[in-house]
KOLKOL-896549 format. One record per residue (C-alpha): x, y, z; residue in three letters. Coordinates in steps of 0.2 Angstrom, whole numbers, plus 5000, padded with zeros to 4 digits. Layout:
N
XYZala;...
***
This chain:
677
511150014887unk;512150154890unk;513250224904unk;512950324918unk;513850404932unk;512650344949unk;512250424966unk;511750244976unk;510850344992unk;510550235007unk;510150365021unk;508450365017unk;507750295032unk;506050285027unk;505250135040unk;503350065038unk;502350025054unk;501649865059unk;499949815051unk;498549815064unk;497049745055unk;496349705037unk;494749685029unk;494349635010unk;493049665003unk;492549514992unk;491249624980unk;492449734974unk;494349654978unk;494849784988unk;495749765002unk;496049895016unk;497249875031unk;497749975044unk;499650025052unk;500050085069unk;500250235065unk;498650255060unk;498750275041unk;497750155030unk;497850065014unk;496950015000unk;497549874987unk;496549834973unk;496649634971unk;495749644955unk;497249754947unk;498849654953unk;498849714968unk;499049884965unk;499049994983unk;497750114973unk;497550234988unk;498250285005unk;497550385020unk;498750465030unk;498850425048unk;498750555064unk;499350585078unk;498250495094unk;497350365079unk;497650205083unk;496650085073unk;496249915080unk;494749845069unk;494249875050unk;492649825042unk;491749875026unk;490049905025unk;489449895005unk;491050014996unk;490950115014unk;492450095027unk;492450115046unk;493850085057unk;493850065077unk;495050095088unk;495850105107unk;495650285107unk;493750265108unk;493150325091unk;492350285078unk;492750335061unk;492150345042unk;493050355029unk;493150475013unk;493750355000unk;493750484987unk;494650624997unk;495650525007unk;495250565024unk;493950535038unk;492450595033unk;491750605051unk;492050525068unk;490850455082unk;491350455100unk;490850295108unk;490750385124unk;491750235135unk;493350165133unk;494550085121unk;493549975104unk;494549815103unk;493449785089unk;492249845076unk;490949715065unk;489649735053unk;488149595050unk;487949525033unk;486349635028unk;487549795032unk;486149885040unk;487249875056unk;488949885065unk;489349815081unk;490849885091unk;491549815109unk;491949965122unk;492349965140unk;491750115150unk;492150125167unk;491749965176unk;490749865161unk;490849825145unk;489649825131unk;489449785113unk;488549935104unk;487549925088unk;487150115085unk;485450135094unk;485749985107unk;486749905117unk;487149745127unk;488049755142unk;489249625151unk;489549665168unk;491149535170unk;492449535156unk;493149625142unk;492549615126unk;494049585113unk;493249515097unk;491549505090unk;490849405075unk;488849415068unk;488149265064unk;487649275044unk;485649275049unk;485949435058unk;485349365073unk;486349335086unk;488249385088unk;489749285097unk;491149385108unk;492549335112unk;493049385132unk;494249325144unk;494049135149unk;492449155139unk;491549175124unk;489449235124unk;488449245113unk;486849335110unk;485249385105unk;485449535091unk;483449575095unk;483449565112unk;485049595118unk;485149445129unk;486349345133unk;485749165127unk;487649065129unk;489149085138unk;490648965134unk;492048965144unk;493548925139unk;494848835146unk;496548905150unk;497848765146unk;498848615150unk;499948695165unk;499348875163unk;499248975180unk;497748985187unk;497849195191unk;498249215171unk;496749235161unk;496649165144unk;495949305130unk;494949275116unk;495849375103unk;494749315087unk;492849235084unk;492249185068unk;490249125069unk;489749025054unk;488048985047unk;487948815055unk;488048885072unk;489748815073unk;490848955083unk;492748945081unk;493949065093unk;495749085092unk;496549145110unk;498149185119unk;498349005126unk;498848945109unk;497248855104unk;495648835091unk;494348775096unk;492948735088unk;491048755096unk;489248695094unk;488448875095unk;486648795098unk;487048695112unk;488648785119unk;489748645120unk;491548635114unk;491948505100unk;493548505095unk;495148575101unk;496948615092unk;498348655101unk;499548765086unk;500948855093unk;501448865112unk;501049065110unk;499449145106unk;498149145091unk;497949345087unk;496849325071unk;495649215064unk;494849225045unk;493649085034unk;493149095017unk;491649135011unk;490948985007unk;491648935026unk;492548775018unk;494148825023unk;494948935039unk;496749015043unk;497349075062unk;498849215061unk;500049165078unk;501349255087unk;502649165081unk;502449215061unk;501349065057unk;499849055048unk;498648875050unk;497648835037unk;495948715043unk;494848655030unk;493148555033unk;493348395026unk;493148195028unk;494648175040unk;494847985032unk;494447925015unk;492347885011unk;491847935025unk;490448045021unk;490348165038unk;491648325037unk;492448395051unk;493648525053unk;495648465049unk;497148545052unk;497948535034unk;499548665030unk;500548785040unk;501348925032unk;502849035038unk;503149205028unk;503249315044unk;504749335056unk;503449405067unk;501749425075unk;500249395062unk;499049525067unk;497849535053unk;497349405042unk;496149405026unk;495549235018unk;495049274998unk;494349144987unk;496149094981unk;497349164994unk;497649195012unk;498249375015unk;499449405032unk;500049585040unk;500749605057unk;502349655065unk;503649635053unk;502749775042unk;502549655026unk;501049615017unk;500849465012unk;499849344996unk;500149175001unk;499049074985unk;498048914991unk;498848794976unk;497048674975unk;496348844969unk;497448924958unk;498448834943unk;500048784947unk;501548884939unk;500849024937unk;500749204940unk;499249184951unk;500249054961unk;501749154965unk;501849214982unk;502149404984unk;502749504998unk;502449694998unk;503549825010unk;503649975000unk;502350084995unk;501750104975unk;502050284975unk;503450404977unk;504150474994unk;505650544985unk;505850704975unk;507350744966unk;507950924962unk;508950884949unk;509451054945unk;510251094960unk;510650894965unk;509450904980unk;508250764988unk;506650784997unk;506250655008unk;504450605015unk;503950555032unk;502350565041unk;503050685055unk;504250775044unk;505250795026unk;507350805027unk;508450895012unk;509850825007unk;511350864996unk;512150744985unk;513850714988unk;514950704975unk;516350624969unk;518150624960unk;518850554943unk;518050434932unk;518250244932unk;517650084922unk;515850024925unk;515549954941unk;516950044949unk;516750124965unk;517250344964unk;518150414978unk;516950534988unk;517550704986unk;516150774995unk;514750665006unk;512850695006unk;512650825018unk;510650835027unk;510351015026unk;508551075033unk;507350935043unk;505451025044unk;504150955057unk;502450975051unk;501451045058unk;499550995070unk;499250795069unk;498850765052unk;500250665045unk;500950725028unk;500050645013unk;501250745001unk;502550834996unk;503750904982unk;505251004979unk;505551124963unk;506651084951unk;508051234954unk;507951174972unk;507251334978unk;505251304984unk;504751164995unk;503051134999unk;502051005008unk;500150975013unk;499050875025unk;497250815025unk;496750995031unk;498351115028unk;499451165015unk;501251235019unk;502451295005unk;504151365010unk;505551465001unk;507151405003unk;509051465002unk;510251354998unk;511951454999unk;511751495016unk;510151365019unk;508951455026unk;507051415023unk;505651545023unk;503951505024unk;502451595012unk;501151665023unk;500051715009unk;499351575002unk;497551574988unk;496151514998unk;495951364985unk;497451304991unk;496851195006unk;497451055005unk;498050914990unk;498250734983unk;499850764974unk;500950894973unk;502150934956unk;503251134949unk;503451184932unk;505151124926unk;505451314927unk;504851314946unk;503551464940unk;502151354944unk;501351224959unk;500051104954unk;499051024967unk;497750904962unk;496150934975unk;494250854975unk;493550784961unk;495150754949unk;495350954948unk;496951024947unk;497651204956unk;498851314946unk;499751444956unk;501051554951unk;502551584961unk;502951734964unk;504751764976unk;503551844989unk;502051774987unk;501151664976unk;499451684966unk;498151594962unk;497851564941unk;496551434938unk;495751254942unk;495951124928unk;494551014928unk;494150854918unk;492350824908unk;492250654914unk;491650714931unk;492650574940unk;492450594958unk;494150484960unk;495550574967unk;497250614957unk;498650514962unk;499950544947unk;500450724941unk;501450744928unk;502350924917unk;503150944903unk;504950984901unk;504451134890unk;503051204900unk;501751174890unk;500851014895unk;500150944912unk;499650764914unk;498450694927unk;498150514931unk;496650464946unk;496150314952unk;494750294938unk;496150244926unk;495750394919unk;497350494910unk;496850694904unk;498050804897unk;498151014899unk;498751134889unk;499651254902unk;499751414887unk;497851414888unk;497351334905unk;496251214896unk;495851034893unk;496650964877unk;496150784875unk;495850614886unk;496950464883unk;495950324879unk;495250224897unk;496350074899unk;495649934911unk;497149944923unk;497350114934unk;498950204928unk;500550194939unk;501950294929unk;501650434918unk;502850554910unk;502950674892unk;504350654881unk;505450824879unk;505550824865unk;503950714854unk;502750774865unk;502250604867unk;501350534883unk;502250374890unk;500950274904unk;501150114912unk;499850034923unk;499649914937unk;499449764925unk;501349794919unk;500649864899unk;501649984891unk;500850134882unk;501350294871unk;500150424866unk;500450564856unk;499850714862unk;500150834845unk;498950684834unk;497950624851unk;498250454844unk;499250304851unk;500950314839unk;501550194829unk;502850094842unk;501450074855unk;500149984842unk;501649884838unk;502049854857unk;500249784860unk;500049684843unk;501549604848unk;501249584867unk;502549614880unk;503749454885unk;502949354899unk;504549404910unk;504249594909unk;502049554914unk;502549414928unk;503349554938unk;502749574955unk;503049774958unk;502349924950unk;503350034937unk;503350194950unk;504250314941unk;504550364920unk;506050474913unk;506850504895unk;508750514892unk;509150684883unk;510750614877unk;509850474868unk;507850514862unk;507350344859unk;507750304879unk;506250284890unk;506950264909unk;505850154919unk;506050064936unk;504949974950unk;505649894968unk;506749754960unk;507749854945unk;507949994934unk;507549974913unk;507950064898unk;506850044883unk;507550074868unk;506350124854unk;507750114841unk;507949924844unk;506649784839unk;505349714854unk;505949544861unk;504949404854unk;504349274866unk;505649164865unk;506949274866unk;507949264882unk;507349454891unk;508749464904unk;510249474890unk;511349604898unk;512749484904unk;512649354890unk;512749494876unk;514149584884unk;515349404882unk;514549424863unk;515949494849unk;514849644843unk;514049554826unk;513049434838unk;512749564850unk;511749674838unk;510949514831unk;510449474848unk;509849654855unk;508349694859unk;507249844867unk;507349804885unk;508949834895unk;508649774912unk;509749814926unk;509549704943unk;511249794951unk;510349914963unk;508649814974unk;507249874983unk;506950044973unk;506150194980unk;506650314967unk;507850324951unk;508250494942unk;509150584929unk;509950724935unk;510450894924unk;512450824921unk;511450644918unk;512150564930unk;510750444939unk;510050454957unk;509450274967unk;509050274980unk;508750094989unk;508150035005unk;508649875007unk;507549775018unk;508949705030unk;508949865036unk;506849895038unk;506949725048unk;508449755058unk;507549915065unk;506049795072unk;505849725088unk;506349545094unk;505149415087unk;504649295100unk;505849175104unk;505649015099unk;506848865103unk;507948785090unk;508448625087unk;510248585098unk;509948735106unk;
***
């Protein structure tokens, strides 16, 4: 496998925020959700999960309600707007005053002609659907659901649920809702989450802990179930409303289905049936798929908890995953002059790498010499949070940019001082992704439509060279950039799955990599081959040469082969790709839970053959060791990966954030009483 000196950096104090609210969009597998800071997130269920594309948050946003309209995105929130979102841009594509107070919530009716949103301005509520409105004069609204006709829609109040006529406006029901075994009478009890089925049947979830189940044609309660002494935040059912999950305060889920409650009996009713505890904290947002139930809330973590009576057993569709870290990088490694860039929303921090003294057997511990030293913190700047950022290779230019501005800086290390260049080309607006030359001569930011910006740097200003488009015409944004070591070739990857190649010498296009299925995670040019290494979000391994625009030989060999089922059952994305300039045939690969190096010199594993060897083959006198040997070196030393490099003397960076320390930084769960205690 190889040895290597390594920098283990844990004073990246990178922190996500609580997930607000969640909607999936059963048509095309995508789910969005929204965190407190105001940033949202889209996964694509249909590509193993892959978190395809981010929005960044701002300052002031607070989003309390998602809902998808056809492929279009709104968001609600307590700051009274409503807002559209540019899904190919990444960014709001405009906003709506509702004129009034906080939006508790945002809901769109089945024919998505129209959105209906809850305000409160000054002293009564409404619920608005663009050019009407209906007004409550007693309570606040906190949760709305349409009923699948489009005809009437059902909020959710304090100590009340109404219901009304979509046409008219008219109030036609009002259920109240009771407030508890041995509640106080002054406390109210709010309806946090609706869900109006096509029977008529209403189901609510409040803050007294209960479901209750309601006959919406004749406003009468049916059923009642008491499911955790704290409160019901979020309700979800499936689409064929057979089967129904509550999110609690306490970091329960409850899972109802409408079934015969004893053996032959032919009418169905709603029964509790399974409980599930993956959070340590409030469940604020819940999504029921046709195969899983999807939780977010206070402890940051996005949860795939697989219903097993819709999945096959022991498999990968039945494991559970939990996702914390993002699939892209916050971390950018100048590993020329041993520096690390740092991403926040609200600012970047440069560090120095410490270093250390002697040299010792693998897995010893070196004696610092010199610690990591945190040389410049920059704020951004206005309310846009920063969506991207890099650092030059030499360690000399920074630069960074937001949904509507561009910042790039010059920096001095010797006496660390940092300069900002006022000069900027007026194509430089703004950018998805951010990447230098290898030489620091040139920034490339990829902008609208898949393009690409080349600008030259220049030590007082920079200029602008050219926009590198692709034929395709993709409208998709660039998530992945990519230069080579020598300057010549830069490689783009969008949300398309679509992977073009420049040549730099003559700022034009020089050939398309074959469109895989799966949207491209990792991508990286070998130094010295010239050939194009990809990985996508389905785990498949890739090599293309760029010189004969052909997949090379070990690649059509990989995929006749097929990968071992270990190396596709993984439940993180490969995030970054390097090459070892001591040893050619290594490819450098890692993804949350370890770090591989592929050897093209060795055979492929067959899929018998046991994958995670290191250990076994080390006890091995070196005849069986080379007999045994295969491709794949996996190293499961360093957990929860948020970036692995090769610096210039080839020692590696890795830096971890283990999530101890994300969930000792979170507040204190609700208490709940154990036994003895």
């Amino acid at each position: 496998m190889g040895e290597f000196k390594v920098h283990r950096v844990r004073f990246f104090d990178y922190m996500p925020t609580a997930i607000r609210a969640m909607a999936f969009n059963s048509r095309t597998e995508r789910l969005a959700l929204a965190r407190a800071d105001g940033a949202l997130e889209i996964f694509n269920f249909a590509d193993n999960y892959f978190q395809e594309k981010v929005i960044p948050g701002q300052d002031g946003r607070a989003v309390e309600a998602l809902c998808w309209v056809g492929q279009r995105l709104f968001s609600a929130g307590l700051n009274g707007e409503i807002t559209e979102y540019d899904l190919e841009n990444l960014r709001p594509r405009y906003t709506v005053e509702a004129y009034g107070g906080p939006i508790w919530t945002i809901s769109s009716n089945s024919q998505g002609t129209l959105l209906a949103v809850s305000r409160r301005e000054r002293n009564f509520n409404d619920i608005q659907c663009f050019d009407f409105v209906f007004c409550d004069l007693l309570g606040r609204i906190i949760s709305l659901s349409w009923h699948p006709s489009g005809t009437l829609i059902a909020a959710g109040m304090m100590d009340m649920i109404r219901i009304f006529d979509a046409e008219t406006g008219r109030a036609t029901h009002r259920l109240l809702v009771e407030r508890g075994v041995g509640a106080s009478k002054s406390k109210e009890v709010v309806v946090w989450s609706i869900v109006f089925l096509s029977d008529h049947t209403i189901v609510s979830g409040d803050s007294a802990g209960k479901v209750q189940i309601w006959d919406g044609v004749t406003g009468t309660l049916v059923r009642t179930q008491l499911v955790t002494k704290w409160d019901v935040l979020a309700l979800s059912v499936s689409n064929d409303e057979s089967s129904l999950v509550a999110g609690t305060s306490e970091g329960t889920v409850v899972q109802f289905q409408f079934i015969s409650s004893t053996v032959g009996q032919q009418d169905k009713e709603w029964v509790r049936t399974r409980t599930f505890k993956n959070h340590s904290h409030d469940v604020r947002a819940l999504a029921h798929t046709e195969t899983a139930v999807v939780s977010g809330g206070m402890d940051t973590q996005l949860v795939v908890r697989p219903l097993l009576d819709k999945v096959e057993k022991n498999t990968q569709e039945s494991a559970l995953r939990k996702m914390t870290l993002p699939h892209r990088s916050l971390v950018c490694c100048a590993k020329k002059a041993g520096l690390l860039l740092f991403q926040f929303p609200d600012h970047l921090e440069l560090w120095r790498l410490g270093e250390s003294d002697g040299h010792g057997k693998p897995g010893d511990s070196l004696p610092v010499k010199r610690k990591p030293e945190k040389l410049i913190q920059l704020k951004r700047k206005g309310e846009d949070h920063i969506c991207c950022s890099a650092l030059s290779p030499c360690g000399g230019w920074l630069a960074y940019s937001t949904v509507t501005s561009f910042r790039l800086y010059r920096l001095q290390n010797n006496n660390i001082s940092i300069t900002k260049v006022s000069k900027l080309p007026k194509d430089l607006r703004s950018a998805h992704q951010l990447c230098f030359s290898p030489d620091s001569s040139k920034l490339f930011a990829s902008s609208s439509h898949s393009s690409v910006i080349v600008v030259a740097l220049n030590q007082p200003e920079c200029k602008y060279l050219h926009t590198l488009k692709p034929k395709s015409g993709s409208r998709q944004p660039v998530h992945l950039l990519f230069a080579s070591e020598d300057g010549k070739w830069l490689a783009t990857a969008n949300t398309d799955c679509e992977i073009h190649v420049y040549n730099l010498d003559k700022l034009k296009l020089h050939c398309t990599v074959p469109v895989y299925s799966s949207c491209p995670t990792a991508i990286a040019i070998h130094p010295t081959t010239s050939n194009l290494v990809a990985v996508h979000a389905d785990q498949q391994i890739f090599e293309f040469s760029l010189v004969q625009k052909e997949y090379t030989e070990w690649s059509r060999k990989l995929q006749k082969q097929g990968l071992h089922s270990l190396w596709l059952e993984r439940d993180t994305p490969i995030t970054h790709v390097a090459f070892n300039p001591q040893n050619p045939a290594h490819i450098i690969l890692h993804d949350t839970f370890m770090f591989c190096i592929i050897d093209q010199s060795l055979p492929l594993p067959e899929a018998k053959t046991p994958f995670y060897n290191q250990m076994t083959l080390r006890s091995l006198p070196e005849p069986q060791r080379i007999i045994h040997s295969h491709a794949f070196k996996i190293c499961k030393n360093f957990q929860h990966l948020m970036c692995v490099s090769l610096l210039e003397d080839h020692s590696l960076v890795v830096v971890e954030r283990p999530l101890l320390n994300i969930m000792s930084q979170l507040p204190a769960p609700v208490r709940q009483k154990k036994f003895a205690t």
